[in-house]
MIGU-648871 format. One record per residue: residue number from 1; x, y, z of N, C-alpha, C in turn. Coordinates in pm, whole numbers, plus 50000, padded with zeros to 5 digits. Example, Ala and Ser with C-alpha at 12.3 -4.5 7.8 and 13.67 -1.06 7.14 Angstrom:
+-----+-------+-------+-------+-------+-------+-------+-------+-------+-------+
| num |  n.c1 |  n.c2 |  n.c3 | ca.c1 | ca.c2 | ca.c3 |  c.c1 |  c.c2 |  c.c3 |
+-----+-------+-------+-------+-------+-------+-------+-------+-------+-------+
|   1 | 51319 | 49431 | 50780 | 51230 | 49550 | 50780 | 51320 | 49670 | 50780 |
|   2 | 51285 | 49775 | 50708 | 51367 | 49894 | 50714 | 51290 | 50003 | 50787 |
+-----+-------+-------+-------+-------+-------+-------+-------+-------+-------+
//
This chain:
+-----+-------+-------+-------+-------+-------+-------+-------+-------+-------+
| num |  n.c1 |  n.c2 |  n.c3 | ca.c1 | ca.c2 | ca.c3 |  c.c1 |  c.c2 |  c.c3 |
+-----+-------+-------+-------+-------+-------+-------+-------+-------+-------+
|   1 | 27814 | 87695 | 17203 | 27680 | 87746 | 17191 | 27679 | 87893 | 17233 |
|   2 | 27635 | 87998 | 17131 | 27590 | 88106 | 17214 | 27455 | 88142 | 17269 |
|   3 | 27498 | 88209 | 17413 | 27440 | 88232 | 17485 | 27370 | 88360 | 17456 |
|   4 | 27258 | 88418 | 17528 | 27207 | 88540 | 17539 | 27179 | 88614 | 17674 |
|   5 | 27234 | 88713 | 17709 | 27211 | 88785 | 17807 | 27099 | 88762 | 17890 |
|   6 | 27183 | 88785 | 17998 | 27083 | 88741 | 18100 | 27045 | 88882 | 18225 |
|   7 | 26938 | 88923 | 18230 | 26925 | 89064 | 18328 | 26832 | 88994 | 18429 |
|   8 | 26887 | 89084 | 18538 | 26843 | 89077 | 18647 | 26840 | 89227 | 18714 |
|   9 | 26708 | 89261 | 18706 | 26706 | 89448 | 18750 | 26720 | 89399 | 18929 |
|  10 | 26756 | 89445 | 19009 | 26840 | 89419 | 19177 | 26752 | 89526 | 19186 |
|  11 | 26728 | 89685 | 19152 | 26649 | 89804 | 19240 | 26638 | 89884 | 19085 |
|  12 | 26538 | 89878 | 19018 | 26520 | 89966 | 18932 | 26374 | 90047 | 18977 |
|  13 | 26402 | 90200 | 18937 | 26296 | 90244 | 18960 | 26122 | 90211 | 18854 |
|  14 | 26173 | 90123 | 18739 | 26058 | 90123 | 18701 | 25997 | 89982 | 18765 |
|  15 | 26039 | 89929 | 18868 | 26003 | 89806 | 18983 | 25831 | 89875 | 19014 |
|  16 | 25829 | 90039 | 19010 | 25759 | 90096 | 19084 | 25697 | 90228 | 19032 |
|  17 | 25718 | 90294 | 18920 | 25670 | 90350 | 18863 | 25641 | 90322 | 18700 |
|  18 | 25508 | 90245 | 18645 | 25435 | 90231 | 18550 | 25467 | 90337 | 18407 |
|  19 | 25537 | 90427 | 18465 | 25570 | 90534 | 18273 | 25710 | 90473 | 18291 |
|  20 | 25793 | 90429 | 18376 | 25897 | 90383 | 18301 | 25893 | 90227 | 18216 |
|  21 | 25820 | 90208 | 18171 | 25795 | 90064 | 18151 | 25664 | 90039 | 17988 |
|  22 | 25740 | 90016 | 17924 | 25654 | 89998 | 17777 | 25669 | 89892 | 17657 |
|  23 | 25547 | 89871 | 17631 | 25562 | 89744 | 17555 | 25610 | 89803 | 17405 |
|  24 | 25689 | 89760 | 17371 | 25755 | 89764 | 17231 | 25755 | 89662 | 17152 |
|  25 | 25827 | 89709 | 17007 | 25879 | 89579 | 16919 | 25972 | 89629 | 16821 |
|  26 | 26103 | 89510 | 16766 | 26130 | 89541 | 16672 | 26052 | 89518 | 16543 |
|  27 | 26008 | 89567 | 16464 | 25949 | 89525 | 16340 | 25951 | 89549 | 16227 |
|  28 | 25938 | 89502 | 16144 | 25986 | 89522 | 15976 | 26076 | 89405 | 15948 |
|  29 | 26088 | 89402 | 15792 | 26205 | 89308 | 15742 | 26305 | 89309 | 15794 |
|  30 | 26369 | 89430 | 15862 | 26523 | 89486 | 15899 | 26506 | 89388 | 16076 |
|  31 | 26431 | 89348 | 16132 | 26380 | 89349 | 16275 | 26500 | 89230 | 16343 |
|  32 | 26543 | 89289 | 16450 | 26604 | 89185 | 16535 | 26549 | 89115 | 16638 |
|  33 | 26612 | 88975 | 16662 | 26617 | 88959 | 16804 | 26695 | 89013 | 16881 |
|  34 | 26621 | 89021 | 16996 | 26650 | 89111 | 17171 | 26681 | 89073 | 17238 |
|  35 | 26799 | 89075 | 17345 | 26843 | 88994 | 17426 | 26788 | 89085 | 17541 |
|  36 | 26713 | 89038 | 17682 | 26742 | 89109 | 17779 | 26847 | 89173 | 17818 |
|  37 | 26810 | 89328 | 17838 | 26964 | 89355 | 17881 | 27009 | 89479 | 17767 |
|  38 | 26935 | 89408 | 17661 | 26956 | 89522 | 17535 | 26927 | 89660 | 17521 |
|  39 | 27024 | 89749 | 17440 | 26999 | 89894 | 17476 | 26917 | 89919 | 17390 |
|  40 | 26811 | 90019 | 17374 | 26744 | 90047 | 17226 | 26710 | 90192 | 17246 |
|  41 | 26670 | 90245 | 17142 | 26606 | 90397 | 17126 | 26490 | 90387 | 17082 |
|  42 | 26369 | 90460 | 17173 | 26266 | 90411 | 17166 | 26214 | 90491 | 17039 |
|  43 | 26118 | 90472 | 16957 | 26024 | 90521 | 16873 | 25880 | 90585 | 16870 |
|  44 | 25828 | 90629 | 16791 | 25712 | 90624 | 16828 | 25623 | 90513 | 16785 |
|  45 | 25457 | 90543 | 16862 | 25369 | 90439 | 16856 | 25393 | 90331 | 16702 |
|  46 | 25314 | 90232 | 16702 | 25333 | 90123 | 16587 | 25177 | 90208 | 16543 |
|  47 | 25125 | 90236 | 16438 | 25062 | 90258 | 16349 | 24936 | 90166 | 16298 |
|  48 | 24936 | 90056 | 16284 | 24878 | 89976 | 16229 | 24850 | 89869 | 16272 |
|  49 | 24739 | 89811 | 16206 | 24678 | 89681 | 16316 | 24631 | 89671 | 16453 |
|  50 | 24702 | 89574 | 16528 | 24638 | 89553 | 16680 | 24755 | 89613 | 16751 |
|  51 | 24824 | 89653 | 16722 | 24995 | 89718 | 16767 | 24999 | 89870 | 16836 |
|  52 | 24872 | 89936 | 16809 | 24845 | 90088 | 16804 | 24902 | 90098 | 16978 |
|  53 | 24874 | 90038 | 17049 | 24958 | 90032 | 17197 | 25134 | 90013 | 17229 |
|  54 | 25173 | 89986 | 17097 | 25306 | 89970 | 17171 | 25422 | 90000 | 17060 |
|  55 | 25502 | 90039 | 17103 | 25622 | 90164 | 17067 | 25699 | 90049 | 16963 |
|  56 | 25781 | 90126 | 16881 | 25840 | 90052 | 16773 | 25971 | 90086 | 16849 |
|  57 | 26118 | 90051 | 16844 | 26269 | 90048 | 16875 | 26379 | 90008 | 16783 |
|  58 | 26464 | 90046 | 16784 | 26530 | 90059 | 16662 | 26697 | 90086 | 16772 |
|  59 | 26797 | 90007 | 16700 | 26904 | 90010 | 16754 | 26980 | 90200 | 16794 |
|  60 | 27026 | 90216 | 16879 | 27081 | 90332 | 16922 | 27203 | 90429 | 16816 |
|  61 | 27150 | 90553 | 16740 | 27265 | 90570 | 16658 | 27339 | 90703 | 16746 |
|  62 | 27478 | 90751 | 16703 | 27557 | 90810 | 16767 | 27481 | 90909 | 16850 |
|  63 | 27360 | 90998 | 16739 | 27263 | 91115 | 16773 | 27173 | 91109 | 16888 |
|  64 | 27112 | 90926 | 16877 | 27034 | 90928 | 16998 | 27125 | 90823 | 17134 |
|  65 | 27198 | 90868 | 17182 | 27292 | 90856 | 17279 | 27272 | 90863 | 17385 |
|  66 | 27122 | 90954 | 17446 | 27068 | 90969 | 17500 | 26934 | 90952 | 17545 |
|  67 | 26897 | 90936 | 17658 | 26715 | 90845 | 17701 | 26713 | 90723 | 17620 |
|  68 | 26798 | 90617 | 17619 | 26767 | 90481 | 17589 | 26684 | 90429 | 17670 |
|  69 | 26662 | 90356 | 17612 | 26597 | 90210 | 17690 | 26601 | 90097 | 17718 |
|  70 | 26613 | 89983 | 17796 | 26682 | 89835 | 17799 | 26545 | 89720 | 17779 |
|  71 | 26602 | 89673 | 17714 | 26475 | 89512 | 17713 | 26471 | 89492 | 17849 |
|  72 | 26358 | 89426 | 17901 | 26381 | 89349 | 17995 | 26226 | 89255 | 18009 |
|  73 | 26192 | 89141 | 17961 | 26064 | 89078 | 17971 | 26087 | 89012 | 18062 |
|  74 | 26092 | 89005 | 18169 | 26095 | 88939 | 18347 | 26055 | 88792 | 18316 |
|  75 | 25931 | 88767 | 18397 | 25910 | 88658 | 18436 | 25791 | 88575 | 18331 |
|  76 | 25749 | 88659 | 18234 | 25675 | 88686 | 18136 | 25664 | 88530 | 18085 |
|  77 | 25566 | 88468 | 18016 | 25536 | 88356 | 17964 | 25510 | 88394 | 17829 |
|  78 | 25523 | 88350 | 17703 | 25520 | 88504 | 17600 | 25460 | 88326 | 17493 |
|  79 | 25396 | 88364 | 17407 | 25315 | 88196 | 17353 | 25354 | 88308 | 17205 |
|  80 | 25444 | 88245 | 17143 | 25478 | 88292 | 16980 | 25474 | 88166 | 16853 |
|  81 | 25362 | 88206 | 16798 | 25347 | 88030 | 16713 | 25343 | 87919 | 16782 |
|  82 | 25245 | 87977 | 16840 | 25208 | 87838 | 16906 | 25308 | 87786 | 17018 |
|  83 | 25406 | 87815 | 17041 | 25507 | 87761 | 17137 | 25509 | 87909 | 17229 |
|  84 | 25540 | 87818 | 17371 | 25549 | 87904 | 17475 | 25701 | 87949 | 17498 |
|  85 | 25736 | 88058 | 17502 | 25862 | 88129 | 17590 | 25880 | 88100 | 17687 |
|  86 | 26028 | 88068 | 17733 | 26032 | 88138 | 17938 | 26073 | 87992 | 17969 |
|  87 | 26038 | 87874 | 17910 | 26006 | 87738 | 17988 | 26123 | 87698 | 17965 |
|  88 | 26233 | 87705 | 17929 | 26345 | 87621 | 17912 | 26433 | 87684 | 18075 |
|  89 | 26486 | 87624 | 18113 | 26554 | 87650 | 18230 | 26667 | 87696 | 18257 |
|  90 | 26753 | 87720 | 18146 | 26848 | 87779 | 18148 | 26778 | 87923 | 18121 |
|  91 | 26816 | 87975 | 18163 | 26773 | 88148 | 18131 | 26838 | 88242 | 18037 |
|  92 | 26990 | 88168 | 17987 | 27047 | 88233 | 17901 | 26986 | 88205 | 17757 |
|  93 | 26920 | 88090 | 17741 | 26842 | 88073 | 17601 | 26727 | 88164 | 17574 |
|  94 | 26648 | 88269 | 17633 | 26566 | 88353 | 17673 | 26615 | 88460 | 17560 |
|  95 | 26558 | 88501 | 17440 | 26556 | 88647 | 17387 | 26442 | 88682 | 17340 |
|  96 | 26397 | 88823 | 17277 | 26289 | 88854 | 17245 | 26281 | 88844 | 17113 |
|  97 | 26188 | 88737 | 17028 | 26191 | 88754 | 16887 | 26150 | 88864 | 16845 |
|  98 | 26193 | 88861 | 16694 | 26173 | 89000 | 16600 | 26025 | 89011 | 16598 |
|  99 | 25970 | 89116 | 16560 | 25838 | 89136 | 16517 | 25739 | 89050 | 16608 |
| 100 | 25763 | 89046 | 16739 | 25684 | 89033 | 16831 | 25690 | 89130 | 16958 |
| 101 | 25638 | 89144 | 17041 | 25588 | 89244 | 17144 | 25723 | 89154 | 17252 |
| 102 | 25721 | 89300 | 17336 | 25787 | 89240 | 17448 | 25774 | 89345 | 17545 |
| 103 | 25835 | 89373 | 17649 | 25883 | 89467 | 17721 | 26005 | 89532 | 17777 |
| 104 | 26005 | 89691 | 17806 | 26136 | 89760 | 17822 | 26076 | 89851 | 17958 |
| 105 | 26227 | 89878 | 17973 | 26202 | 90013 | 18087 | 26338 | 90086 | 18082 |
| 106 | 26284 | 90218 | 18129 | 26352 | 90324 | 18139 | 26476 | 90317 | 18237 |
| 107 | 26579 | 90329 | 18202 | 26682 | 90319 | 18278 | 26659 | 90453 | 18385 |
| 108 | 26700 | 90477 | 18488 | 26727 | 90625 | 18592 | 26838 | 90572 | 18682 |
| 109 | 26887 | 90738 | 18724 | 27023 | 90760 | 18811 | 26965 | 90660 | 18897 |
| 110 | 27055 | 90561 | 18979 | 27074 | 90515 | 19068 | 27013 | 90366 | 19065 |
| 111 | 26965 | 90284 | 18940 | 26932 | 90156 | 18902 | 27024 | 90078 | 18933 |
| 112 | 26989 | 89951 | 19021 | 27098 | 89920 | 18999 | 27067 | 89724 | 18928 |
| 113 | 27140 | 89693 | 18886 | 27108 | 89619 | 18737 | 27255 | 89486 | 18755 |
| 114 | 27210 | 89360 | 18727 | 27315 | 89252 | 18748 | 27307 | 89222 | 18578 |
| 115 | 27404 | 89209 | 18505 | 27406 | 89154 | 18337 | 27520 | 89063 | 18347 |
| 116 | 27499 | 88950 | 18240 | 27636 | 88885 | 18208 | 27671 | 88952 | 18124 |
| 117 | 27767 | 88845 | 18060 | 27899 | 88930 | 17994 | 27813 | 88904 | 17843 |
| 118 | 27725 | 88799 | 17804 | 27703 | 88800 | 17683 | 27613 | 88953 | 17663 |
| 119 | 27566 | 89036 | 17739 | 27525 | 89178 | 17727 | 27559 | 89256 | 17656 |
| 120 | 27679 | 89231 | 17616 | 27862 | 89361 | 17573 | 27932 | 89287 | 17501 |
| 121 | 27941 | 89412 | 17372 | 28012 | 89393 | 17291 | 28171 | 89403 | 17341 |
| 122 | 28186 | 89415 | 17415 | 28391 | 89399 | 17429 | 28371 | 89292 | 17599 |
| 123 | 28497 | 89258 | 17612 | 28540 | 89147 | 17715 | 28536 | 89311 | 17858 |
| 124 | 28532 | 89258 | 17972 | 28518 | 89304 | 18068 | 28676 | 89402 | 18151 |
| 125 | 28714 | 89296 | 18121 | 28898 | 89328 | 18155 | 28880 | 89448 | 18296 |
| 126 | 28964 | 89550 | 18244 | 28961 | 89653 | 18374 | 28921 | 89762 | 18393 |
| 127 | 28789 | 89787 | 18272 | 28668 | 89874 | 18227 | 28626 | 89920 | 18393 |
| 128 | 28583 | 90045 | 18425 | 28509 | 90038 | 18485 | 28364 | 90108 | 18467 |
| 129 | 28332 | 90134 | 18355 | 28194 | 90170 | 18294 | 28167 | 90118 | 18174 |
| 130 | 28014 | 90107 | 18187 | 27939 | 90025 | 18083 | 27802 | 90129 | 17990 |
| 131 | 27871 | 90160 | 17864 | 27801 | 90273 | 17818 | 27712 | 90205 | 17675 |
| 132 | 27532 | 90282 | 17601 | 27524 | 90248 | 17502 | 27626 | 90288 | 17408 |
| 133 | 27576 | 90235 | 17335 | 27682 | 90244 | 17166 | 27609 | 90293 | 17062 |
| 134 | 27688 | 90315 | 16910 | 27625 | 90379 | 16827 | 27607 | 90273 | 16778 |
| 135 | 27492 | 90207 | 16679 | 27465 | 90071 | 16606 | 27496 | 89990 | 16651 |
| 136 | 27416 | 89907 | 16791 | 27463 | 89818 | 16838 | 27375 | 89810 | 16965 |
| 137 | 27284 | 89696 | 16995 | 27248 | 89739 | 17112 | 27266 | 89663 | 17273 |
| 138 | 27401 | 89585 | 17253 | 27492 | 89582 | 17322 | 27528 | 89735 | 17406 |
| 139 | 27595 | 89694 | 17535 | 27638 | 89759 | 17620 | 27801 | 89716 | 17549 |
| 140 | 27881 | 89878 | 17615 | 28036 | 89863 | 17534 | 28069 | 89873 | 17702 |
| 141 | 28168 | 89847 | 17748 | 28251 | 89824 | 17825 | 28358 | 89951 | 17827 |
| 142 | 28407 | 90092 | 17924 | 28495 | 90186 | 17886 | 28561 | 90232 | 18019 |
| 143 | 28646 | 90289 | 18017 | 28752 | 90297 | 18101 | 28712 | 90487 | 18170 |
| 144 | 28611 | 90518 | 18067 | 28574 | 90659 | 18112 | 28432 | 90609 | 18098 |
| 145 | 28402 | 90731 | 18199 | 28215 | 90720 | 18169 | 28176 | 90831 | 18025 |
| 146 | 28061 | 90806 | 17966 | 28022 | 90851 | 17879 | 27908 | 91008 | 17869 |
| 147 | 27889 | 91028 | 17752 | 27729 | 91124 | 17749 | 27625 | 91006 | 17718 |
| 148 | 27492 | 91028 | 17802 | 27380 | 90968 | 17751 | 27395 | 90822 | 17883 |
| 149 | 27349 | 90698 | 17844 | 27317 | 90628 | 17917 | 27475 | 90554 | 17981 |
| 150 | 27478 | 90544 | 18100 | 27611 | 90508 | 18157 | 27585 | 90458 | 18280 |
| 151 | 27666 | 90334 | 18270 | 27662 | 90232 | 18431 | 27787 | 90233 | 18493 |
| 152 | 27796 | 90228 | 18645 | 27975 | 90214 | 18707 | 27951 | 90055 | 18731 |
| 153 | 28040 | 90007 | 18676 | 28058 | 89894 | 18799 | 28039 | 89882 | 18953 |
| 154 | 28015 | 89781 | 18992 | 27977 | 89755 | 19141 | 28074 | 89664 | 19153 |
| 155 | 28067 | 89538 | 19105 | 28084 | 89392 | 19178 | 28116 | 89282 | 19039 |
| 156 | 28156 | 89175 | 19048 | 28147 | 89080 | 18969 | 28116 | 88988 | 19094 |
| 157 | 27947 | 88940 | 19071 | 27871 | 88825 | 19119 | 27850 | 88725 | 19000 |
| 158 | 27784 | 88617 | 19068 | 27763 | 88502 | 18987 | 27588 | 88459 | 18991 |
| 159 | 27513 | 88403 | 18859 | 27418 | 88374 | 18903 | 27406 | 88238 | 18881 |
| 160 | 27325 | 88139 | 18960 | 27328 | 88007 | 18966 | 27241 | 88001 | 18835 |
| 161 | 27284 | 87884 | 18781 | 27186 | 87831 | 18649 | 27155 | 87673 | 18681 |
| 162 | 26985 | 87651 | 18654 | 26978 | 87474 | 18654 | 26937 | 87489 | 18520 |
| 163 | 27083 | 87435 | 18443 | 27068 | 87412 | 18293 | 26961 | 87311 | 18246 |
| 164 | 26969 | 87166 | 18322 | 26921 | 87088 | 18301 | 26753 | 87123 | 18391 |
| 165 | 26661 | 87213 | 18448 | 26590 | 87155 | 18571 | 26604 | 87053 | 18656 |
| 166 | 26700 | 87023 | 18666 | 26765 | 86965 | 18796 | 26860 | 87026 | 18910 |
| 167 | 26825 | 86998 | 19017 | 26948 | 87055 | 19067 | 27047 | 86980 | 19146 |
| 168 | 27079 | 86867 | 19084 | 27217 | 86837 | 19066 | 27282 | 86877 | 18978 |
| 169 | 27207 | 86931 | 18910 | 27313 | 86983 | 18745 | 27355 | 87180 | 18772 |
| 170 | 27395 | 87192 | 18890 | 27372 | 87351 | 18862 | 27528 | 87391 | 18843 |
| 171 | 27516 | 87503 | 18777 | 27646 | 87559 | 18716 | 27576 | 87743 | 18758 |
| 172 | 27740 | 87791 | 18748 | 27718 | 87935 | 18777 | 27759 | 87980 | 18638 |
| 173 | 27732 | 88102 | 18643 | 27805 | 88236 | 18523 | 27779 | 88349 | 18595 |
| 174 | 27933 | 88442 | 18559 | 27958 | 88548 | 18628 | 27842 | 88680 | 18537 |
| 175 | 27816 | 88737 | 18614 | 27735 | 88905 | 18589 | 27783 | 88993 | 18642 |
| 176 | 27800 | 89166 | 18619 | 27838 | 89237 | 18659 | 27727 | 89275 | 18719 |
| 177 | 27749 | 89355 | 18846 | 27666 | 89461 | 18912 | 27685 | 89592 | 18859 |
| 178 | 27585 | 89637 | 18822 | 27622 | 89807 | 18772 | 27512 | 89853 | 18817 |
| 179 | 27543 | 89999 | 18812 | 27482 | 90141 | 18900 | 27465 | 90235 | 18734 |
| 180 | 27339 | 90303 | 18782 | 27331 | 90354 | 18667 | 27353 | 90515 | 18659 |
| 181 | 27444 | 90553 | 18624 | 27472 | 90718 | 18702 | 27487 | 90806 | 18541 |
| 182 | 27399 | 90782 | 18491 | 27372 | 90856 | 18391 | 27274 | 90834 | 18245 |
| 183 | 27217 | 90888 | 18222 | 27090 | 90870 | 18107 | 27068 | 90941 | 18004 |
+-----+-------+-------+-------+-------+-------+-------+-------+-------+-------+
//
């Protein structure tokens, strides 16, 4: 089964300042699902309808490399066709559908941010920075730090999962700790 990224912001500054933090969407025919965790380049406002509040995003190309932005819909209860988000208990089943609203925030120097590995497009190995990419809004995994948005490694922690809502049933999966030392 695949999984979907799982974020956990540990000290981000938009915890605490309101302009880093905006409701977006992917939308159009072309529109993806979002995994928390995901990098994007923000757009401007949506145009039309009841949407006039919140920013359109579009995967990161080589040019905009710089001032990304990451999904992140927290603790959010999100009701799409009639069915509610958020309620399944594993947390890795959690992404943001296409052409619905969600929320992002602004990455800044010194964030510091827990992701699994389903986050990144390459395996972890002995990387020690985690940079956006061009078409892709996966985090890449690199052995140098980058221009534009860039994380160091910290740590490889684990976060507990009750797959089942039980907790006799709990299982871990590993996440990296990263620091965010560049934007």
């Amino acid at each position: 089964m695949a999984y979907h990224a799982v974020l956990i912001p540990e000290a981000i500054a938009a915890m605490n300042i309101d302009y880093f933090n905006r409701s977006v969407i992917d939308y159009g025919a072309s529109a993806s699902s979002i995994d928390n965790g995901n990098v994007l380049e923000m757009g401007s406002k949506h145009t039309s309808g009841s949407l006039t509040e919140v920013f359109e995003i579009a995967q990161p190309t080589a040019a905009s490399a710089t001032n990304l932005w990451m999904a992140y819909s927290g603790d959010e209860v999100i009701l799409t066709d009639s069915k509610y988000k958020g309620l399944d208990p594993d947390p890795r089943n959690f992404y943001n559908e296409a052409n619905y609203v969600f929320s992002a925030y602004k990455p800044y120097i010194g964030d510091i941010i827990l992701i699994t590995a389903d986050g990144f497009s390459n395996a972890f190995s002995s990387h020690t920075y985690a940079v956006g990419q061009a078409d892709s809004f996966e985090l890449l995994w690199t052995s140098a730090s980058g221009t534009g948005l860039c994380y160091k490694y910290i740590a490889t922690k684990y976060i507990s999962l009750h797959t089942s809502g039980s907790t006799i049933d709990m299982q871990r999966t590993p996440a990296y700790e990263l620091e965010c030392i560049s934007v």
